[in-house]
C-alpha positions as CSV (number, residue, x, y, z in Angstrom):
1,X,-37.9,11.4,44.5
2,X,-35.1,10.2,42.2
3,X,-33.6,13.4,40.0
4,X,-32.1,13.5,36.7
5,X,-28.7,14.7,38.3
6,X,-28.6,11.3,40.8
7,X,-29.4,9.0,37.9
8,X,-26.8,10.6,35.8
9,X,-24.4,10.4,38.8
10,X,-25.3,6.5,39.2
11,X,-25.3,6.2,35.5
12,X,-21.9,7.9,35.8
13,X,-20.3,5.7,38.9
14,X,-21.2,2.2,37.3
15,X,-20.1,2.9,34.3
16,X,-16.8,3.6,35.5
17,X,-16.5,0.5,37.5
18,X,-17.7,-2.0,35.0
19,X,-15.1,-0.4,32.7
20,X,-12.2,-0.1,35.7
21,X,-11.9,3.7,34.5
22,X,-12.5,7.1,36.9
23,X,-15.8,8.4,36.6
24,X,-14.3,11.7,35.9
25,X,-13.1,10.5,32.3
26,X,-17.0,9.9,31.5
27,X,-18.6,12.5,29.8
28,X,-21.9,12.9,30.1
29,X,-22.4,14.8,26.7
30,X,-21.6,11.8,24.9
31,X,-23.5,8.6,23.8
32,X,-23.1,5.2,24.8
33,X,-21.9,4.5,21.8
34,X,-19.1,6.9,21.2
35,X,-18.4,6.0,25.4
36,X,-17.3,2.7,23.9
37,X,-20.3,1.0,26.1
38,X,-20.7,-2.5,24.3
39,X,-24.1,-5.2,24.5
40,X,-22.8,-6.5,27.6
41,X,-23.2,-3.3,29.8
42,X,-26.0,-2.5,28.4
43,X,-27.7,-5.4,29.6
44,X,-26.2,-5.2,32.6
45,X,-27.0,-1.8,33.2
46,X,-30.4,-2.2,31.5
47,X,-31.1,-5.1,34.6
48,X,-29.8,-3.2,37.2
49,X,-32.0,-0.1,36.4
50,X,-34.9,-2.3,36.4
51,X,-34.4,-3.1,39.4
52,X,-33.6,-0.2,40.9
53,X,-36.7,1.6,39.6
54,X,-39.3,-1.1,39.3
55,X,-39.7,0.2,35.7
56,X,-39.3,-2.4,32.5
57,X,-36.7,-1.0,29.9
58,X,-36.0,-1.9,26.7
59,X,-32.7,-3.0,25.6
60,X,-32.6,0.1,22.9
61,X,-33.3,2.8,25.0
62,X,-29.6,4.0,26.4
63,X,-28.2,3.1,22.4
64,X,-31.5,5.5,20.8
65,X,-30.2,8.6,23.9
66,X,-28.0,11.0,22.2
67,X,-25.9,11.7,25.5
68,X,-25.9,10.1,28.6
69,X,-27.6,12.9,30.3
70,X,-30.3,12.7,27.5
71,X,-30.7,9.2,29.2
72,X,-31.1,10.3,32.8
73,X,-33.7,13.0,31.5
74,X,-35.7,10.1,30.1
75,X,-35.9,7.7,33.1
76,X,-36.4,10.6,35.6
77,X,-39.0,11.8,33.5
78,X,-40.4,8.3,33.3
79,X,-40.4,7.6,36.8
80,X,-43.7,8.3,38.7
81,X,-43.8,11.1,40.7
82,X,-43.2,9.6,44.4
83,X,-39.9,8.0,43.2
């Protein structure tokens, strides 16, 4: 079972690489807008969540979460139950 807390976490890590800065200086509070997280990553991380979950997501989704964590809380809760 995937959690909210290791989607956040992943969320957290590549983030921070695709933006060469330390996953400390992410705060999870925040939205992806305010994070500075352009079309790009989104897509990117949009794709790679896909994949990692086997779950279609639309492009809007991370933009409409108010925070970060308000994200995580939405795929884990989307996620069936023997992820």
């Amino acid at each position: 079972m995937t959690t909210e807390s290791e989607i956040l976490e992943w969320l957290i890590t590549t983030i921070a690489h695709e933006t060469n800065c330390e996953p400390a200086s992410i705060d999870p509070t925040k939205s992806a807008h305010t994070l500075g997280i352009d079309s790009a990553l989104i897509v990117s991380l949009t794709f790679d969540l896909e994949a990692k979950f086997g779950l279609p997501l639309d492009l809007s989704v991370l933009y409409a979460q108010p925070s970060l964590a308000a994200f995580a809380a939405h795929l884990a809760a989307s996620l069936p139950s023997d992820r």
